[in-house]
C-alpha positions as CSV (number, residue, x, y, z in Angstrom):
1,X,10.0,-17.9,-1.9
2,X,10.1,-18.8,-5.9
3,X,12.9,-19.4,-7.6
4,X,12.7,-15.5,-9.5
5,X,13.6,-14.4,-6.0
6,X,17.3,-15.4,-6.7
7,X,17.5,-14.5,-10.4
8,X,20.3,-12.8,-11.4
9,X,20.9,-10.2,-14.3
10,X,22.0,-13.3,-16.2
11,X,19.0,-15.3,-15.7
12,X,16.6,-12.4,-16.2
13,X,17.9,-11.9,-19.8
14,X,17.9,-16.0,-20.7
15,X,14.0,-15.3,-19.1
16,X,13.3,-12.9,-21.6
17,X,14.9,-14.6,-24.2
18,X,13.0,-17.8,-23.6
19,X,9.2,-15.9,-23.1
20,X,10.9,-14.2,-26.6
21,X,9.9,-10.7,-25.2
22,X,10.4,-7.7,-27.6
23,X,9.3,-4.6,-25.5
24,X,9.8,-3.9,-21.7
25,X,7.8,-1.9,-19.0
26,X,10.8,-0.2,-16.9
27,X,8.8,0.9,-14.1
28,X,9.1,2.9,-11.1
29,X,6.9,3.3,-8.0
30,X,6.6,6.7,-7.0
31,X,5.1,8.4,-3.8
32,X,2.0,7.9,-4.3
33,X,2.3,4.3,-5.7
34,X,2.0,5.3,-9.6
35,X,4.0,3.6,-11.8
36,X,6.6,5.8,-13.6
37,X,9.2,5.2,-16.2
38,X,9.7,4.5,-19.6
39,X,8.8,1.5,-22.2
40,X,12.3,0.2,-24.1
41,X,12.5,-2.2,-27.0
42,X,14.1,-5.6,-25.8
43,X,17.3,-4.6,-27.7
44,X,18.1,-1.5,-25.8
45,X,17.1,-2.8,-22.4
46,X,20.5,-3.7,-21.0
47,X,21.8,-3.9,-17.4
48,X,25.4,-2.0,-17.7
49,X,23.6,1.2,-18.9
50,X,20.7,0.9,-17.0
51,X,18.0,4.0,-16.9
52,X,17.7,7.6,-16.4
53,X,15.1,9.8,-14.9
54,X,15.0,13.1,-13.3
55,X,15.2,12.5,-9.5
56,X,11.4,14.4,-8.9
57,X,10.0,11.9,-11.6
58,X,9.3,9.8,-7.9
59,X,8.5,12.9,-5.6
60,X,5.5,14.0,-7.5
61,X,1.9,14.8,-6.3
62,X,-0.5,12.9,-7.5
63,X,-1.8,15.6,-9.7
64,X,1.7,15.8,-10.9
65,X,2.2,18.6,-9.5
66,X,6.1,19.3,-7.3
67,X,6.7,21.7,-4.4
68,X,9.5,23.6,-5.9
69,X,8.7,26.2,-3.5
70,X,9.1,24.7,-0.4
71,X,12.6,25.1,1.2
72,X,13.0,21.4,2.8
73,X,11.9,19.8,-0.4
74,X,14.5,21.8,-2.8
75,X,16.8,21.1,-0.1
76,X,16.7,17.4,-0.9
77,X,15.3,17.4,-4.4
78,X,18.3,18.8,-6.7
79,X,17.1,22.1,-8.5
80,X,19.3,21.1,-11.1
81,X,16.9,18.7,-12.1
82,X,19.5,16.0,-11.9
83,X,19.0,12.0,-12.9
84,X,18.7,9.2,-11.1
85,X,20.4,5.8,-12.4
86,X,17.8,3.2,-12.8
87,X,18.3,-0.8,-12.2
88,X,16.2,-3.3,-12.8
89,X,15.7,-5.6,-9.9
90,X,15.5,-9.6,-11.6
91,X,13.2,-10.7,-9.0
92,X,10.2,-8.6,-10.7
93,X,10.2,-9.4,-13.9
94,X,7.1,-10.3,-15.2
95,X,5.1,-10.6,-18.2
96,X,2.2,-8.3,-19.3
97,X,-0.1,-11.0,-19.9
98,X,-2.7,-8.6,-21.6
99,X,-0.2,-7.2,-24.2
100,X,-0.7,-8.5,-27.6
101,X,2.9,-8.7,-28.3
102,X,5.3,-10.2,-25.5
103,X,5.8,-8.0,-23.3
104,X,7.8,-8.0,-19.7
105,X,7.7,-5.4,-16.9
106,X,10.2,-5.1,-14.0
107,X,10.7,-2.7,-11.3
108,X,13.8,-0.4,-10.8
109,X,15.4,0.8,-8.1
110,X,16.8,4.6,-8.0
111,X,20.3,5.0,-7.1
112,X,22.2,8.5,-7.0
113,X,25.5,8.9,-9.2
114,X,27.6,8.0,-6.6
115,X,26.3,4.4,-6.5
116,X,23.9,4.9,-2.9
117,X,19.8,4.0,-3.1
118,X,18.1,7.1,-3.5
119,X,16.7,7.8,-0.1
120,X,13.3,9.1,-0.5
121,X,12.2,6.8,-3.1
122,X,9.2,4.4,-1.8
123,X,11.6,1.1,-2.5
124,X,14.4,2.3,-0.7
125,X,12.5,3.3,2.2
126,X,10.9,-0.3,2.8
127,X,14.6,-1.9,1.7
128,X,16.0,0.6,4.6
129,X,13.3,-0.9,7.3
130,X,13.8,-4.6,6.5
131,X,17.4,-4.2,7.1
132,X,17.0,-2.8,10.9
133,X,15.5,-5.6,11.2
134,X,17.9,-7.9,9.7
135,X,20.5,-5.9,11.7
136,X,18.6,-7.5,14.9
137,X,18.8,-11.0,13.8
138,X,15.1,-10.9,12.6
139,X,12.9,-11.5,9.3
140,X,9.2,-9.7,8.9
141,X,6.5,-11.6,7.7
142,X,3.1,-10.1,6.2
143,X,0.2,-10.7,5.1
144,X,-2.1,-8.1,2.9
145,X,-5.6,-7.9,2.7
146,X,-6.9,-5.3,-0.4
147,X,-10.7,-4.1,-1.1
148,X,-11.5,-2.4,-3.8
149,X,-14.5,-1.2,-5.7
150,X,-16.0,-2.3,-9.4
151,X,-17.8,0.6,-10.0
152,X,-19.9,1.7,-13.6
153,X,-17.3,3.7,-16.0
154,X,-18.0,7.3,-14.6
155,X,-15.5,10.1,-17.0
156,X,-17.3,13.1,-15.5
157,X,-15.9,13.9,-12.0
158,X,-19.0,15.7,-11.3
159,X,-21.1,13.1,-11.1
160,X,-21.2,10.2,-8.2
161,X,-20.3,6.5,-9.2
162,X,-22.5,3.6,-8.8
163,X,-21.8,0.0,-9.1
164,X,-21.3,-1.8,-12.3
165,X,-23.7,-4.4,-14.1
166,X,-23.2,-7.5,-13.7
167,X,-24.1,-10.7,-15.4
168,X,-27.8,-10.3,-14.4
169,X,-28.0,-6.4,-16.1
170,X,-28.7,-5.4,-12.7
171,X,-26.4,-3.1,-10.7
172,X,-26.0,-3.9,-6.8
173,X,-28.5,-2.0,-5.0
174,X,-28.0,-3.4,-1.1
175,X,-25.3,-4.5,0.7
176,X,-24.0,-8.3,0.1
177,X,-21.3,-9.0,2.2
178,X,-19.6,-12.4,1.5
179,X,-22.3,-13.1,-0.7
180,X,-21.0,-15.9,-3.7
181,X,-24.0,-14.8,-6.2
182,X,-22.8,-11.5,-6.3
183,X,-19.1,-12.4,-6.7
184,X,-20.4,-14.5,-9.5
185,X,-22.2,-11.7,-11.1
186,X,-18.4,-10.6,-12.3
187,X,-17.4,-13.7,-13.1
188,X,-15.7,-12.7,-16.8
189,X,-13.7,-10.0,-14.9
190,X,-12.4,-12.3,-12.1
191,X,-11.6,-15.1,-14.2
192,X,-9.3,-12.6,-16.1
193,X,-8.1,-11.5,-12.8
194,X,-7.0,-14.8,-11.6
195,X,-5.6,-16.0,-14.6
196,X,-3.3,-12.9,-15.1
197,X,-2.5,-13.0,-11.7
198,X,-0.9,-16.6,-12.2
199,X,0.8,-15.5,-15.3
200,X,2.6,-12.9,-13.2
201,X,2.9,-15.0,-10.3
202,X,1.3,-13.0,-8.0
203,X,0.5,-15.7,-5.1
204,X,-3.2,-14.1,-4.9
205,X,-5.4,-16.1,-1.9
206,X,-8.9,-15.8,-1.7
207,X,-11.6,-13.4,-3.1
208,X,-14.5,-12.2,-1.4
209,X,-17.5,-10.0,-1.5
210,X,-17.1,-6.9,1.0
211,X,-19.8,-5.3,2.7
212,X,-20.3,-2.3,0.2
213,X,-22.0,-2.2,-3.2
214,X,-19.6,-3.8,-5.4
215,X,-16.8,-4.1,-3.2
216,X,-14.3,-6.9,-2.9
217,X,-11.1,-8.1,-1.3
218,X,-8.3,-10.1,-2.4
219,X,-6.4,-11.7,0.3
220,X,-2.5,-12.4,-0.3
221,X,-0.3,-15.1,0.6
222,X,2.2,-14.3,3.6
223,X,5.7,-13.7,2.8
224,X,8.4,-10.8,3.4
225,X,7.3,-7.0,2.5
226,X,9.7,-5.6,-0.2
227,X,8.0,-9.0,-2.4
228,X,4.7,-8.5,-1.2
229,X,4.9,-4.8,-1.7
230,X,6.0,-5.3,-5.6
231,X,3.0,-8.0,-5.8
232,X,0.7,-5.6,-4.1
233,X,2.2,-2.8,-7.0
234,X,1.2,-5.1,-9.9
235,X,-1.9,-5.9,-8.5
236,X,-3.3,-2.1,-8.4
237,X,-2.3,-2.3,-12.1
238,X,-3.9,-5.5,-13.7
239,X,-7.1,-5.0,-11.9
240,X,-7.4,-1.5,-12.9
241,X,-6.6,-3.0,-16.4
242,X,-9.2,-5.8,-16.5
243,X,-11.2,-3.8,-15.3
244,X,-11.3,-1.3,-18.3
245,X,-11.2,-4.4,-20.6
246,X,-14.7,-5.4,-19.1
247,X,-16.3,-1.6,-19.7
248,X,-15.9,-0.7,-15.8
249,X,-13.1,0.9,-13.2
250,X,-11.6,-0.6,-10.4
251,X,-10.6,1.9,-7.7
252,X,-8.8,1.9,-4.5
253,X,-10.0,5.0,-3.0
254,X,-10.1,4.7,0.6
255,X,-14.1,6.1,0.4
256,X,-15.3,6.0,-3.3
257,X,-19.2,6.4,-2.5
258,X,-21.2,8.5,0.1
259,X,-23.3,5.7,2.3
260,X,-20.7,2.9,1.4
261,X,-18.2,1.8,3.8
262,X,-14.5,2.5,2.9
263,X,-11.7,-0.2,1.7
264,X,-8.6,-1.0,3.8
265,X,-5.5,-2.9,3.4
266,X,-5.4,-4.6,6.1
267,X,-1.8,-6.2,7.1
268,X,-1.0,-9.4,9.3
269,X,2.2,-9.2,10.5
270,X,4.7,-11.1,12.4
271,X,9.2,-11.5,12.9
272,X,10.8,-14.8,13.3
273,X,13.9,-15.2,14.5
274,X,16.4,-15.6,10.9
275,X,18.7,-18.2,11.8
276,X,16.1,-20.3,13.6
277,X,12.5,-19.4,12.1
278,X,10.9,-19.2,14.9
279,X,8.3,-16.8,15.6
280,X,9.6,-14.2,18.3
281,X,5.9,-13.2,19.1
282,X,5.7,-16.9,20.9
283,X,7.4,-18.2,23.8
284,X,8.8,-21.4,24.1
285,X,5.8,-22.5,26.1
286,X,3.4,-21.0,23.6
287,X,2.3,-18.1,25.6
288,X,2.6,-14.7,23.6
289,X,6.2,-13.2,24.1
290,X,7.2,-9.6,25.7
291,X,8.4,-9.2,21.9
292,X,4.9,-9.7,20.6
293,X,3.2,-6.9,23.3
294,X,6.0,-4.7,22.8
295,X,5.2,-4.7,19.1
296,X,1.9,-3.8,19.9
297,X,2.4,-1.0,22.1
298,X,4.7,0.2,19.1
299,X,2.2,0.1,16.8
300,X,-0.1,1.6,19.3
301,X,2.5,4.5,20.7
302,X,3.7,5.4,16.4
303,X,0.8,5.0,14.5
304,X,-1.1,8.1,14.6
305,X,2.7,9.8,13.7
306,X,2.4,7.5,10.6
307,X,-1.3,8.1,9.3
308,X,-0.3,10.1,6.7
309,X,1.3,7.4,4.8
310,X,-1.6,5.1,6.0
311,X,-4.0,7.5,5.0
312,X,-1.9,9.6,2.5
313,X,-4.8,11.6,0.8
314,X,-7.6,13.9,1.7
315,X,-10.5,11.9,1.0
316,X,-8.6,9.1,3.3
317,X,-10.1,10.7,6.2
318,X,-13.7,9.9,5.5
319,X,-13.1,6.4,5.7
320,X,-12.3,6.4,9.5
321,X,-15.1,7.5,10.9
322,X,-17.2,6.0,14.1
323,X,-19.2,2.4,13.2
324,X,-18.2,2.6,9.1
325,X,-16.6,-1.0,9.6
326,X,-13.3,1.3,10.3
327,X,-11.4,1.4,13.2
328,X,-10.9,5.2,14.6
329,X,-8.7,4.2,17.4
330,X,-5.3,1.9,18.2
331,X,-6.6,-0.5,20.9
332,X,-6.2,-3.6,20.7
333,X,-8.0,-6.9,21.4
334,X,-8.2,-10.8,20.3
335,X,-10.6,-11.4,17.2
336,X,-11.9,-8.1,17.7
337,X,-13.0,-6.4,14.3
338,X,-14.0,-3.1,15.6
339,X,-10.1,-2.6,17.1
340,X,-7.0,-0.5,15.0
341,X,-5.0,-3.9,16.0
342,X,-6.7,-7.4,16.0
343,X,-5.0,-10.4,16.9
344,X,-6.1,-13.1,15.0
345,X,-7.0,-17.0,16.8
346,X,-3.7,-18.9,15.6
347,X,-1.4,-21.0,16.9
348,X,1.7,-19.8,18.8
349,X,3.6,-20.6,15.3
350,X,1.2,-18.5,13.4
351,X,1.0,-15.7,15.9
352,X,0.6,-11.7,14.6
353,X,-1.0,-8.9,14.6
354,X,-3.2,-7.3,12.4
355,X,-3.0,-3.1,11.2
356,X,-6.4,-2.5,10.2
357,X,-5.9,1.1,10.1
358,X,-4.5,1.0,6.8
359,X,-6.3,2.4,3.9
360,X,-6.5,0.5,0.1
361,X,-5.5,3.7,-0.8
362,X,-1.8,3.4,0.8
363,X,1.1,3.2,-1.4
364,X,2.2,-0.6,-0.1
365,X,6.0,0.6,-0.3
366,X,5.7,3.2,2.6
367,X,2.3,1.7,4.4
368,X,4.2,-2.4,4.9
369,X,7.2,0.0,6.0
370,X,5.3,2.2,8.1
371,X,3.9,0.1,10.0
372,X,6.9,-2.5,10.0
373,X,8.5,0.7,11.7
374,X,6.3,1.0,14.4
375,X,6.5,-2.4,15.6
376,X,10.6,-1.9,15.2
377,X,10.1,0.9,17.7
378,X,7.5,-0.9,20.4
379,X,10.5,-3.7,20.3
380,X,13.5,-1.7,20.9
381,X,11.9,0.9,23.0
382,X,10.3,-2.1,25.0
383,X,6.7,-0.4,25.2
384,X,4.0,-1.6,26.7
385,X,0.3,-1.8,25.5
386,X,-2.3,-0.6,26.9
387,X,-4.6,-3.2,28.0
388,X,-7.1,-5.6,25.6
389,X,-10.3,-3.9,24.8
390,X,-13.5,-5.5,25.1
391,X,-16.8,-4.7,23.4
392,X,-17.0,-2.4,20.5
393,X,-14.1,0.0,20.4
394,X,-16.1,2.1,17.9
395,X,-17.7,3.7,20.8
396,X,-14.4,4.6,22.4
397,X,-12.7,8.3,21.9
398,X,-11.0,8.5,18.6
399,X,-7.3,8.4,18.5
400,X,-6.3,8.6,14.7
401,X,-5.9,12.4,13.0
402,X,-9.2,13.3,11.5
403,X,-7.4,15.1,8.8
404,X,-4.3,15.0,6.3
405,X,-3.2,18.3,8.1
406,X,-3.3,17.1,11.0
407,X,-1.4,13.8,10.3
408,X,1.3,15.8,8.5
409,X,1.9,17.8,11.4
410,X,2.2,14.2,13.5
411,X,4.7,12.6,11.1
412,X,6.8,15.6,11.4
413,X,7.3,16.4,14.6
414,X,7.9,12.5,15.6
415,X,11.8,12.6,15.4
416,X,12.1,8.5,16.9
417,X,10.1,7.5,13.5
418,X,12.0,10.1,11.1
419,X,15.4,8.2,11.9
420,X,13.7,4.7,11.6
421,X,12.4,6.0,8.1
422,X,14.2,8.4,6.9
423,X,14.6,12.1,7.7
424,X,15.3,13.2,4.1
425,X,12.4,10.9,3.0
426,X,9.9,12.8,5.7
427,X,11.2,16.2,4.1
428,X,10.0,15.5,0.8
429,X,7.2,13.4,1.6
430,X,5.3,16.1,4.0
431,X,6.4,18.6,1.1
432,X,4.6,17.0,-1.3
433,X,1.1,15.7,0.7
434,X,1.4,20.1,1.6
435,X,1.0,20.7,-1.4
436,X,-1.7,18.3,-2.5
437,X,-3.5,19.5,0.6
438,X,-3.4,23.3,-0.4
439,X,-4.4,22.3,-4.2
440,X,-7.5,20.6,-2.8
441,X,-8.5,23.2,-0.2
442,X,-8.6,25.3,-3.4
443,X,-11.8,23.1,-4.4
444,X,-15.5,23.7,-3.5
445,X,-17.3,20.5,-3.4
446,X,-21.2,20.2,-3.9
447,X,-21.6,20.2,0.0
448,X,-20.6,23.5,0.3
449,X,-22.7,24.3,-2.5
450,X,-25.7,22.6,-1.2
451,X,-25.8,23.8,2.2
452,X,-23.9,26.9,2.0
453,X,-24.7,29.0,-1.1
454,X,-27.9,30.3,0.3
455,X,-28.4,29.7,3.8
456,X,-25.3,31.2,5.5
């Protein structure tokens, strides 16, 4: 915890005053993790009035497209195209440390105009799953791990991307997986990188080099999820930033390149007791608790209902496929990398599990809450796992939905998980990844083309 976690209104504006800030970021996360919202000159940014947006501003697809069409959705969404109040929440404020003038960002929250957290927004979900926990006496504790790819500035669509240059005016041509040369070959970008990250206070671990071509992963430091999500949040942005400022992209596509493996965010996670600290997933003795298998038979029994806000997009899906450094199944096993759910070596203090199903692509609001949600279930319903795997579970029988579709059709029909989420939120979230799903079905790729157009 930093001492921004208990700023107040009041000590936000003596912040701004003192980092003499004359413009402000309002921003808001929306379904699919972009930020919305609207930039304010210092002297109109004020608490009392807050900010308005139109309530669909945050239940958009990520073409920016809206279901309108769809009954559930315009069941929850007002057709009035009413507005959301927007309040700042002090523990985000930031600077924009690449912003010539000073400049601050915070995120909002959406409320309705009756005072209540707008229920579908991402925030509010993950807010709503914290506190069924803290209704049970517990805190959750995480831990993100985000890949990404550098890849070469690619503005036609058309054409695959290919890692960047690097310091050597080479581009990565094989495979360098925790290699430190090829980190180093980006060492202008990362320097950046870090040194924005401790402007914003970002409490960014290590970095290392992935297995694909130009592929990395920055490890955070643990702490609770609504934090860690907003961290996560700025993170997407400042790298996709730096990136730009150093004449490449930076993208979190769960499967950016044919013949490359995909990038994950991978989550450790683990509930101690709030009064006491103590992690529930230990016994006194040190042993693992029933708390601590029941989690994992949660996370095994709910995940494949939550995939499509693991996995929220189409190309998602061709990340978890058999022996692609993916897992395609929920066992589970002890420092087992080839596992949906690896428990780490630790000490009974430190134990968790870790959710390697998650893609990079996951907005961190509903993917931490997600799977926080599952483990919430495997506690109260008191399920047990199925037993440890050993050997390679990439030669087992896949248990994850090999499509969007498919996942959609999961996440509805689970009702245990749409009260521990949100029904209303369900609605409009399946409403919108529907319609994303049709708009891309309407697209011929150059498979098709290739192997199609004059052979079939």
């Amino acid at each position: 915890m930093t001492l921004r976690d208990n700023f107040s209104h009041q000590d936000m504006e003596r912040w701004l005053d003192e980092k003499r800030v004359t413009e402000l970021e309002c921003l808001v996360p929306d379904l699919t993790g972009v930020a919305r919202g609207k930039i304010l000159p210092r002297e109109k940014f004020t608490q009392d009035r807050g900010m308005r947006l139109p309530e669909a501003v945050v239940a958009g697809t990520v073409t920016g497209e809206y279901p309108d069409s769809d009954e559930g959705y315009s069941a929850v969404i007002s057709g009035n195209d009413r507005d959301m109040i927007l309040l700042p929440d002090p523990a985000t404020v930031r600077l924009v440390p690449w912003a010539v003038d000073p400049t601050a960002q915070v995120i909002h929250d959406c409320y309705f105009g009756n005072g209540k957290l707008v229920d579908f927004a991402p925030r509010s979900v993950l807010r709503h799953v914290r506190d069924l926990y803290a209704e049970m006496g517990w805190k959750p504790v995480i831990a993100p791990e985000l890949e990404f790819y550098l890849i070469a500035r690619a503005p036609d669509p058309d054409i695959p991307l290919r890692p960047p240059v690097g310091r050597s005016g080479r581009s990565e041509t094989s495979r360098q997986a925790y290699s430190i040369d090829a980190v180093n070959e980006f060492d202008p970008l990362f320097e950046d990188i870090y040194d924005y990250c401790d402007a914003m206070e970002l409490d960014v671990d290590t970095l290392i080099h992935e297995i694909g071509a130009g592929q990395m992963e920055i490890n955070f430091l643990h702490n609770e999820p609504l934090g860690l999500a907003d961290k996560v949040f700025f993170f997407k942005r400042t790298l996709r930033e730096t990136a730009l400022r150093h004449d490449m992209y930076a993208t979190f596509m769960a499967k950016p390149m044919a013949g490359e493996p995909g990038s994950a965010m991978h989550v450790h996670q683990s509930v101690v007791d709030a009064k006491t600290g103590e992690n529930i997933f230990s016994n006194p003795d040190g042993t693992a608790s029933k708390a601590f298998y029941h989690y994992i038979g949660g996370l095994q029994k709910y995940l494949p209902a939550c995939m499509a806000l693991l996995a929220p997009y189409v190309n998602s899906y061709r990340r978890l496929v058999r022996h692609t450094a993916a897992p395609i199944n929920v066992q589970w096993g002890a420092d087992n990398r080839t596992v949906g759910l690896r428990v780490p070596h630790s000490d009974p203090r430190n134990r968790r599990v870790e959710n390697r199903v998650i893609g990079a692509d996951a907005n961190p609001y509903l993917a931490f809450a997600a799977t926080l949600a599952c483990g919430y279930l495997g506690i109260k319903e008191q399920i047990e796992p199925t037993p440890e795997a050993s050997g390679s579970a990439y030669d087992s029988d896949y248990q994850l939905p090999r499509s969007l579709a498919e996942a959609l059709d999961l996440l509805r029909g689970c009702e245990p998980l749409r009260q521990v989420i949100g029904d209303r939120f369900v609605t409009v979230y399946s409403a919108v990844k529907d319609h994303e799903y049709e708009e891309f079905m309407r697209v011929i790729s150059p498979w098709e083309r290739e192997h199609l157009l004059l052979h079939v």
